[in-house]
FIKOLZA-1660 file (N, C-alpha, C; in steps of 0.1 Angstrom, whole numbers, plus 5000, padded with zeros to 4 digits):
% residues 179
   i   px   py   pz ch aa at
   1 3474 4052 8312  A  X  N
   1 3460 4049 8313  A  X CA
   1 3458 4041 8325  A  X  C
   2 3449 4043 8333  A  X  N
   2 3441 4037 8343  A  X CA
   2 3442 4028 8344  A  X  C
   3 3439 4013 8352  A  X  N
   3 3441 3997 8351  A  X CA
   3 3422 4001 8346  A  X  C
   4 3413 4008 8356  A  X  N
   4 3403 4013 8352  A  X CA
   4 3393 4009 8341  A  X  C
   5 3407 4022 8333  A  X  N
   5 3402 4028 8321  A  X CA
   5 3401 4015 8309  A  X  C
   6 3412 4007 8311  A  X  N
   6 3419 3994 8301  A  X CA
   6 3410 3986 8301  A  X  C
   7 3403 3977 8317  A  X  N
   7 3390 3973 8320  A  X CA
   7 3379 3973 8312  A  X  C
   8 3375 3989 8315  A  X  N
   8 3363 3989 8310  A  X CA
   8 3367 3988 8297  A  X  C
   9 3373 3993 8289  A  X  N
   9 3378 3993 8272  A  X CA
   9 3377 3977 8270  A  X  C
  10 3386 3971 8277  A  X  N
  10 3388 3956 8276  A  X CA
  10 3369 3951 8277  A  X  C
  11 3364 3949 8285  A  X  N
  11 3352 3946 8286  A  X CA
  11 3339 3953 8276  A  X  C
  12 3344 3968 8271  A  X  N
  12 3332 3970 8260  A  X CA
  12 3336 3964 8246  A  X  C
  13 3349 3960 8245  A  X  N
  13 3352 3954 8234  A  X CA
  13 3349 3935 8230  A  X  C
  14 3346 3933 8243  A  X  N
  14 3343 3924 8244  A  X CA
  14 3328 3924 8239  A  X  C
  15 3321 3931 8247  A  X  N
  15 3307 3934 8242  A  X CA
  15 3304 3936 8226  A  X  C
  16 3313 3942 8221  A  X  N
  16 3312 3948 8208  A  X CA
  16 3314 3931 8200  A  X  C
  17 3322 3924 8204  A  X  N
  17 3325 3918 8195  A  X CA
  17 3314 3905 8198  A  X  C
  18 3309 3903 8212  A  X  N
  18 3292 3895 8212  A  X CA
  18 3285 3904 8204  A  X  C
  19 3283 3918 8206  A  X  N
  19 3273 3924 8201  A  X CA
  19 3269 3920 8184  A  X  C
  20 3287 3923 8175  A  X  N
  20 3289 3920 8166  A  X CA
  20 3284 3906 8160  A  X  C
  21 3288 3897 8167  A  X  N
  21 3280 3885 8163  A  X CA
  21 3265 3882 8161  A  X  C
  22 3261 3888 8170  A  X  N
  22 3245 3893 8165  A  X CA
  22 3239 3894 8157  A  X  C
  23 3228 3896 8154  A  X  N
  23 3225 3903 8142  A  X CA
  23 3209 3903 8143  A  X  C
  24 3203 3909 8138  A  X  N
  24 3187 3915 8131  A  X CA
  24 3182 3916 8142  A  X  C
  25 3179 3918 8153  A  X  N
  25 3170 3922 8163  A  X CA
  25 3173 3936 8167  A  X  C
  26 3181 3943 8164  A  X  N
  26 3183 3956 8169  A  X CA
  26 3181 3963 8159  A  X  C
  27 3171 3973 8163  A  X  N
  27 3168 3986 8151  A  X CA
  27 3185 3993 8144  A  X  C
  28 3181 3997 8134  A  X  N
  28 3191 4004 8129  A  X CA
  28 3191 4020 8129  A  X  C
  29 3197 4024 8126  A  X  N
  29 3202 4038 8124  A  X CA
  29 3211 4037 8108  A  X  C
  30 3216 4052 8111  A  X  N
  30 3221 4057 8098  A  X CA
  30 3236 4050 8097  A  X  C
  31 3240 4050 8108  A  X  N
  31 3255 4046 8112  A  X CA
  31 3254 4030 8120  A  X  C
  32 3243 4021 8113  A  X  N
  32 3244 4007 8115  A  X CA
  32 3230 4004 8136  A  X  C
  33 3237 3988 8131  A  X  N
  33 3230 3984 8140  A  X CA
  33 3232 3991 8159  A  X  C
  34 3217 3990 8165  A  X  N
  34 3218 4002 8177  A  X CA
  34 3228 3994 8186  A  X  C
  35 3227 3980 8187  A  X  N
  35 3232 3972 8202  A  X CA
  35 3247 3973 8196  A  X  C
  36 3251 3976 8184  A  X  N
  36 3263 3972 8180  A  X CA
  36 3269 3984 8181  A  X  C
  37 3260 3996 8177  A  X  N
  37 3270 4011 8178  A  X CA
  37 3268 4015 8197  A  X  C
  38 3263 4006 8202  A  X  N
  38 3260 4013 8219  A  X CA
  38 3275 4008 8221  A  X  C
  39 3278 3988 8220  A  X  N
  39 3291 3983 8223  A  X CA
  39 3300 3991 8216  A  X  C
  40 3300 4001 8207  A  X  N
  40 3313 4009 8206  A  X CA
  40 3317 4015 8208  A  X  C
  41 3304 4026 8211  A  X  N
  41 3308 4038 8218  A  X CA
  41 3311 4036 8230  A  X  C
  42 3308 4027 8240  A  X  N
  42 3314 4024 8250  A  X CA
  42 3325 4019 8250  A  X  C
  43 3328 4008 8243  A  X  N
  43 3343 4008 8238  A  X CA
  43 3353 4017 8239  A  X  C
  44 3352 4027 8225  A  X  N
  44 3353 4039 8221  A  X CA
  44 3360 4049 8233  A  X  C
  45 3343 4049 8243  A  X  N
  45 3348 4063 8249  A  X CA
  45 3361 4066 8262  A  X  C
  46 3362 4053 8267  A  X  N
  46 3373 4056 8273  A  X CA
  46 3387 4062 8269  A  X  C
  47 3386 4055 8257  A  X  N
  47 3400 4059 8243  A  X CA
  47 3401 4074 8241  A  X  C
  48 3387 4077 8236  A  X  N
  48 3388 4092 8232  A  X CA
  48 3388 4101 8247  A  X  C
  49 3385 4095 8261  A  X  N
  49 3389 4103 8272  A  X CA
  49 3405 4104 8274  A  X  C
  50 3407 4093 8269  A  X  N
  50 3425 4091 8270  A  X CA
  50 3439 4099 8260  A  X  C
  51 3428 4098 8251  A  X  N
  51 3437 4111 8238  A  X CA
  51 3433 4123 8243  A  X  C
  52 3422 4127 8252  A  X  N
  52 3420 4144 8253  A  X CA
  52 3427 4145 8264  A  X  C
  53 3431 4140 8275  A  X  N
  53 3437 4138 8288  A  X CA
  53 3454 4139 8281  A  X  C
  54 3457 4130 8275  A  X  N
  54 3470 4133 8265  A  X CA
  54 3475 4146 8264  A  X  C
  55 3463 4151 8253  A  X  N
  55 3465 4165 8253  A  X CA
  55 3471 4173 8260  A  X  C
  56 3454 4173 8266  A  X  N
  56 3455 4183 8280  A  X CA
  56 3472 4182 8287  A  X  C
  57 3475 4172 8289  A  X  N
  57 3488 4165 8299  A  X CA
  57 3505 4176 8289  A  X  C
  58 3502 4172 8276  A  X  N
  58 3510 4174 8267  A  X CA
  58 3511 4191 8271  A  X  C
  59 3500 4194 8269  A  X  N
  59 3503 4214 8274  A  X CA
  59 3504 4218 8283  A  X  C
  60 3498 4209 8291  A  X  N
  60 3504 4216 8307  A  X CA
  60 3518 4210 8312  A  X  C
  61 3521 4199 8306  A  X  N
  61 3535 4198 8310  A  X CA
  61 3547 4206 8300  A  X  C
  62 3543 4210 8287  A  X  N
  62 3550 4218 8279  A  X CA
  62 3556 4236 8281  A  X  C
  63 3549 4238 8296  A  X  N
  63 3548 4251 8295  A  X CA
  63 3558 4252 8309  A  X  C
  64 3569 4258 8307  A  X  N
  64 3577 4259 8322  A  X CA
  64 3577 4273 8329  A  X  C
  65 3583 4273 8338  A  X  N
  65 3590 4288 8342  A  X CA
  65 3589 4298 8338  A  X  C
  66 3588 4300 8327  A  X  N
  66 3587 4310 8315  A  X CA
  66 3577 4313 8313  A  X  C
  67 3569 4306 8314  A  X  N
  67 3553 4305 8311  A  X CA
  67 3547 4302 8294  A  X  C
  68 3559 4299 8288  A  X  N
  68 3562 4296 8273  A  X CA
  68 3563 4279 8275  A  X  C
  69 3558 4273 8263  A  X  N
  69 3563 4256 8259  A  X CA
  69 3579 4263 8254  A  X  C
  70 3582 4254 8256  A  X  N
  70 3596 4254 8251  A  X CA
  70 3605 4232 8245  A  X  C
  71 3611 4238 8238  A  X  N
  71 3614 4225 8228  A  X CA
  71 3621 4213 8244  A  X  C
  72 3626 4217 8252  A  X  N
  72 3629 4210 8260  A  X CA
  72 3616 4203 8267  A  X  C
  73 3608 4208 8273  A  X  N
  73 3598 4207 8282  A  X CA
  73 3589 4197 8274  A  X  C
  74 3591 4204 8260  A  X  N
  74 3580 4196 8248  A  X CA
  74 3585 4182 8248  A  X  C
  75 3599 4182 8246  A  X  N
  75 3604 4167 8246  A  X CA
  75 3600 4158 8254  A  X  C
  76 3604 4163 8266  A  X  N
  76 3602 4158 8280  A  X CA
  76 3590 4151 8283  A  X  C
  77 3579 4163 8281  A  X  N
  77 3566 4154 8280  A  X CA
  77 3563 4145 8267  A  X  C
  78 3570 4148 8254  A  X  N
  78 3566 4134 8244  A  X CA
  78 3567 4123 8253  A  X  C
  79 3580 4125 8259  A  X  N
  79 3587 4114 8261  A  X CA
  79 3583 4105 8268  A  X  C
  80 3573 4113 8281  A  X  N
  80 3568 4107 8290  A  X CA
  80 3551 4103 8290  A  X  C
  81 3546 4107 8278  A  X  N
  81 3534 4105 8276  A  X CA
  81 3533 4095 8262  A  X  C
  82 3542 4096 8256  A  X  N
  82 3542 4088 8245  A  X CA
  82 3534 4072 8250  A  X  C
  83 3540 4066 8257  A  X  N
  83 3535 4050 8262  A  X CA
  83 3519 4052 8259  A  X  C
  84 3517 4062 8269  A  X  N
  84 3498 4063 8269  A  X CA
  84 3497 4062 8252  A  X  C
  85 3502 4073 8248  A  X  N
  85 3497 4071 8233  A  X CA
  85 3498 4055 8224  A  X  C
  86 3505 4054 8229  A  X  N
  86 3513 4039 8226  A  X CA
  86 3498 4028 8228  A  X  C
  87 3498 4028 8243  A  X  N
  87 3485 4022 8244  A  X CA
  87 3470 4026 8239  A  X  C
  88 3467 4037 8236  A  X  N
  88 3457 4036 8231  A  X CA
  88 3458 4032 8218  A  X  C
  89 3466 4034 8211  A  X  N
  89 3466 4025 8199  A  X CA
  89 3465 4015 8198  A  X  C
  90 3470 4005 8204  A  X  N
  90 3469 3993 8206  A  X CA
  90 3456 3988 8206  A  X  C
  91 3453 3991 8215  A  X  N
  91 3439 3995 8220  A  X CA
  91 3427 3998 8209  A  X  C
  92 3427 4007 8202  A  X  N
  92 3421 4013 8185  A  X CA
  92 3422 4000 8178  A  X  C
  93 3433 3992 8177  A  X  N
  93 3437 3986 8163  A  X CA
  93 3429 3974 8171  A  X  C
  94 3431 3969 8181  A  X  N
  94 3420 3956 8188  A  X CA
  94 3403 3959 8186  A  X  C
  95 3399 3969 8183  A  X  N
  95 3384 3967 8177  A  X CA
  95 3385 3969 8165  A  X  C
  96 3371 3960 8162  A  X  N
  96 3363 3958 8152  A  X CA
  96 3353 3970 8154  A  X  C
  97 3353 3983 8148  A  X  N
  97 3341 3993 8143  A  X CA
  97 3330 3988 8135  A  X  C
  98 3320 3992 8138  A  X  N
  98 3309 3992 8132  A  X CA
  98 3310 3993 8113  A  X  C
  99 3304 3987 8106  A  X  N
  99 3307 3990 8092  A  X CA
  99 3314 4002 8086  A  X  C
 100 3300 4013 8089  A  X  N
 100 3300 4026 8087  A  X CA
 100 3309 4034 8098  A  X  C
 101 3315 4033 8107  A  X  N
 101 3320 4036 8109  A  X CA
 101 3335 4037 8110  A  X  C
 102 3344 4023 8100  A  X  N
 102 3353 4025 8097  A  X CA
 102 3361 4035 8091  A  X  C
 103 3356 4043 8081  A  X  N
 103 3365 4052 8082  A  X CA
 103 3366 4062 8095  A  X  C
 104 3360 4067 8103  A  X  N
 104 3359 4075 8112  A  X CA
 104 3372 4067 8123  A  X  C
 105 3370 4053 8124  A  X  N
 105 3378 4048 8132  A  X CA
 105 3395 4050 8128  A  X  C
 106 3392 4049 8115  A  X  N
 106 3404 4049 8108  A  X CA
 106 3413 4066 8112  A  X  C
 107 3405 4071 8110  A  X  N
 107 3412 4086 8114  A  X CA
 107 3414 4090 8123  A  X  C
 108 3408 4079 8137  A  X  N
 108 3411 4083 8151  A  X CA
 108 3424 4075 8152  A  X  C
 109 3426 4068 8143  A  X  N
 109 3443 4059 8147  A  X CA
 109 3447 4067 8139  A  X  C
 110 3450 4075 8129  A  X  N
 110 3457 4078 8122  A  X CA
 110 3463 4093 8128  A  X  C
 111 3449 4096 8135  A  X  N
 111 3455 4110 8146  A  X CA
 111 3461 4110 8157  A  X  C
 112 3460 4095 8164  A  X  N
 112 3466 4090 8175  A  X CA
 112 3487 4086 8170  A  X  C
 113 3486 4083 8155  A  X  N
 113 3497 4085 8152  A  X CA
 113 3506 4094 8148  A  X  C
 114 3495 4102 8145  A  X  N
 114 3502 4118 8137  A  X CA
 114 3507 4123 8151  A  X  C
 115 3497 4125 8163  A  X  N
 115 3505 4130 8174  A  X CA
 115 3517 4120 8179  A  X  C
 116 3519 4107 8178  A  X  N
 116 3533 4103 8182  A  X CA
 116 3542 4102 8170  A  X  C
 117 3539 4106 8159  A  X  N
 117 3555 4111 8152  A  X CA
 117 3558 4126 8153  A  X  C
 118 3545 4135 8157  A  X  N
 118 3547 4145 8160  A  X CA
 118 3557 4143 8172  A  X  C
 119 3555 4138 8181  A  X  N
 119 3563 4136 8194  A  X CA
 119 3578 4132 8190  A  X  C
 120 3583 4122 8182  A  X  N
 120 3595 4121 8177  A  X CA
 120 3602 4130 8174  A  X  C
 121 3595 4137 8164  A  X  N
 121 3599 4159 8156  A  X CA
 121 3601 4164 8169  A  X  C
 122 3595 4165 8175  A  X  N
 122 3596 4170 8188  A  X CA
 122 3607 4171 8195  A  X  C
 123 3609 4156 8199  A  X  N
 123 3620 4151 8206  A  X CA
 123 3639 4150 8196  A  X  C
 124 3633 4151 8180  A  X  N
 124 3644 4152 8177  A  X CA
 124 3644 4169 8173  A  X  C
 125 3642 4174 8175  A  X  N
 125 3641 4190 8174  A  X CA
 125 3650 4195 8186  A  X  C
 126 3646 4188 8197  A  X  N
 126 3650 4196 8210  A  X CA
 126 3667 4191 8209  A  X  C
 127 3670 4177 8200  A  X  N
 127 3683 4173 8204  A  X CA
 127 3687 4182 8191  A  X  C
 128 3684 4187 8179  A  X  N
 128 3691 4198 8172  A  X CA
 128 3692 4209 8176  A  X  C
 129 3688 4215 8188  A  X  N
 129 3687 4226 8196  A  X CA
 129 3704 4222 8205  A  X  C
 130 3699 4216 8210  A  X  N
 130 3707 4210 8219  A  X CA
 130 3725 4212 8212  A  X  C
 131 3721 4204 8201  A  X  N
 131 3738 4203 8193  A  X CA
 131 3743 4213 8182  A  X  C
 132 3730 4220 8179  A  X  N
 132 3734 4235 8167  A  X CA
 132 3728 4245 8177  A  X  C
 133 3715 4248 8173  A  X  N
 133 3704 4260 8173  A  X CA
 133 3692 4258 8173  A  X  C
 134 3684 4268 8178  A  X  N
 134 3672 4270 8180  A  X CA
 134 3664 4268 8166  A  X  C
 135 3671 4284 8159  A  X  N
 135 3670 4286 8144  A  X CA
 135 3676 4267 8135  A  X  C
 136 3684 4265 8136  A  X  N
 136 3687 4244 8129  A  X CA
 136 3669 4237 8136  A  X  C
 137 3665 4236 8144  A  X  N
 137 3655 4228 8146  A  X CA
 137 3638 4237 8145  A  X  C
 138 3641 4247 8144  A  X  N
 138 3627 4249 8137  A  X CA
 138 3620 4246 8130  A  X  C
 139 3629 4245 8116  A  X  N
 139 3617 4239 8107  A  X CA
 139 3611 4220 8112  A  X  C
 140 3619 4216 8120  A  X  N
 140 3615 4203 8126  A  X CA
 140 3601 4205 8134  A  X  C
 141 3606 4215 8142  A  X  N
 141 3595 4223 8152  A  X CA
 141 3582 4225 8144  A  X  C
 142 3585 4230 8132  A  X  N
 142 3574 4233 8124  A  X CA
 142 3567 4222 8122  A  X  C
 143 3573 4213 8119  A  X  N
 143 3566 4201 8114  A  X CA
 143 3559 4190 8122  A  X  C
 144 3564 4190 8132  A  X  N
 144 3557 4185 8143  A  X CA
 144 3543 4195 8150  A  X  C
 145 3544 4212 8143  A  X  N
 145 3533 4220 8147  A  X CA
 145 3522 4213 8135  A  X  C
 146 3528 4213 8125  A  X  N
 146 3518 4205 8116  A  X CA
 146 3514 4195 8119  A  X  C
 147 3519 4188 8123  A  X  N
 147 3509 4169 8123  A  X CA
 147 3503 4171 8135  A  X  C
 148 3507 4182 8145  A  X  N
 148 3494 4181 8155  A  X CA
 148 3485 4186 8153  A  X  C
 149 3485 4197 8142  A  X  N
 149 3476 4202 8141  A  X CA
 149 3466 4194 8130  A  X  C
 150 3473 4188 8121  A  X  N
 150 3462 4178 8114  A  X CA
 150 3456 4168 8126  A  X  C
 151 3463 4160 8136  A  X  N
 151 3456 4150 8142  A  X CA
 151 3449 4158 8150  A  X  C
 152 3450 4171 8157  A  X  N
 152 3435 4180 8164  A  X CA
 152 3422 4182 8151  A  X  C
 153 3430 4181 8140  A  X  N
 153 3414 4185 8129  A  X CA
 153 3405 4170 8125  A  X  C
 154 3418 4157 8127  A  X  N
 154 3408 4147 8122  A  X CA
 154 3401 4148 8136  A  X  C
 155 3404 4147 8150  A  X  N
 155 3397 4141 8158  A  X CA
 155 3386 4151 8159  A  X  C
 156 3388 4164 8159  A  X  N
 156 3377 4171 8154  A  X CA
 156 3365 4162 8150  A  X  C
 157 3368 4158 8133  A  X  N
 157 3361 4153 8124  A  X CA
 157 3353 4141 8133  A  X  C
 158 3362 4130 8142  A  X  N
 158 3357 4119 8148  A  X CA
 158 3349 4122 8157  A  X  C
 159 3350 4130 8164  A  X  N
 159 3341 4139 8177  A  X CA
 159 3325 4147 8171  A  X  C
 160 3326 4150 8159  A  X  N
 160 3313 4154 8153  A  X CA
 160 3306 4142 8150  A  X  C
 161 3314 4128 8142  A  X  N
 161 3305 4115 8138  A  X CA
 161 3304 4110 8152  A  X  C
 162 3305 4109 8160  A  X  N
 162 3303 4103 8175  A  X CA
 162 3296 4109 8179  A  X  C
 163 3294 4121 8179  A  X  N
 163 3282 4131 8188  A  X CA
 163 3267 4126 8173  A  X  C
 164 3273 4127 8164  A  X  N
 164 3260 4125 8157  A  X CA
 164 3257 4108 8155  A  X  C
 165 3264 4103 8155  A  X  N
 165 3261 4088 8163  A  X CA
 165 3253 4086 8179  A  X  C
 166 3257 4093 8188  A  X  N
 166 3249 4097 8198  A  X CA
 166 3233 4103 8198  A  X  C
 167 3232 4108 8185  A  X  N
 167 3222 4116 8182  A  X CA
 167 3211 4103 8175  A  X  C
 168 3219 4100 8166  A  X  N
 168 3212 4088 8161  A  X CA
 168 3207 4076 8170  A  X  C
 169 3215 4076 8178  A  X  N
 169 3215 4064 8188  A  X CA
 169 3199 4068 8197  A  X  C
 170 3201 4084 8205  A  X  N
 170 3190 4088 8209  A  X CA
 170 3176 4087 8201  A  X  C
 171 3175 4091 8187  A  X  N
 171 3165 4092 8180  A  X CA
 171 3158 4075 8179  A  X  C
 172 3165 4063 8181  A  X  N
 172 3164 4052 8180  A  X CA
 172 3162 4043 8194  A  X  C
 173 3161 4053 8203  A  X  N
 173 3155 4050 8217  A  X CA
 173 3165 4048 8227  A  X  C
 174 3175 4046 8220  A  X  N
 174 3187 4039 8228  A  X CA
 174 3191 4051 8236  A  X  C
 175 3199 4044 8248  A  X  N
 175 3206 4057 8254  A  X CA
 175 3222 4055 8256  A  X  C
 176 3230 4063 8249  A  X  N
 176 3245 4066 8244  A  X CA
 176 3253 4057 8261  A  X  C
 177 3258 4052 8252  A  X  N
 177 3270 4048 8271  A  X CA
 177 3276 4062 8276  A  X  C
 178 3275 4074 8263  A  X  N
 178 3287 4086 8272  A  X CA
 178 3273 4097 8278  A  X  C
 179 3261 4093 8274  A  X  N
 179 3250 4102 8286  A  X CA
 179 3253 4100 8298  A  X  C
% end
């Protein structure tokens, strides 16, 4: 992650947590107070720029020569992208979310986790490759295909309450930190 990106995160979390102290002068919404949901989203958005960049990073470095991911390459990049994920977490677990929005926050760490134990399956797949078979580390493979694919469906889920937190935010005059 960026010195940047940590910055601004560092500094909207800051805001969030003046903002937090606050209280009764900011209109509300459905998803809580407006000055308090603006400090999170801004918070927020760098993080969720930082998990989709992950991604993105995760499948473009997964795919070699072949034009196929393969359990080596897949390793390779856990290996080497894991820290960022590392940091964003850290990162997640240092704010305070908005009331209503705890659970939502909760599932963006929980998806930020599911993809680094995915990354472990990963990385311990490629070393059962390595010392048996392809066929020995599959079902590992498999399982690491599953927890990514759960942590793509919650952030899903987080990316719809955020866009309609945005919505709300708009309807309440405010203008989103990600416009």
């Amino acid at each position: 992650m960026s010195s940047y990106c940590v910055g601004r995160a560092l500094t909207c979390a800051l805001l969030l947590v003046f903002f937090g102290g606050c209280g009764g002068d900011s209109p509300e919404t459905p998803y809580g107070d407006v000055d308090r949901l603006t400090a999170y989203r801004a918070a927020i958005d760098p993080l969720v720029d930082e998990i989709n960049e992950v991604e993105r990073s995760l499948r473009a470095m997964a795919v070699g020569s072949t034009g196929r991911a393969t359990g080596e390459n897949l390793s390779r990049a856990c290996l080497a992208l894991d820290v960022r994920l590392a940091a964003v977490l850290v990162q997640l677990e240092a704010l305070v979310p908005p009331p209503r929005l705890r659970d939502t926050h909760a599932d963006m760490q929980a998806a930020v986790q599911l993809r680094r134990r995915a990354c472990e399956r990963i990385v311990m797949g490629w070393q059962i490759e390595q010392e048996q078979s392809f066929a020995a580390a599959e079902a590992t493979y498999a399982e690491a295909e599953a927890m990514l694919a759960e942590a793509s469906l919650r952030l899903l889920a987080v990316d719809q309450v955020l866009s309609d937190v945005d919505v709300a935010l708009a309807a309440a005059g405010a203008r989103s930190p990600t416009a």
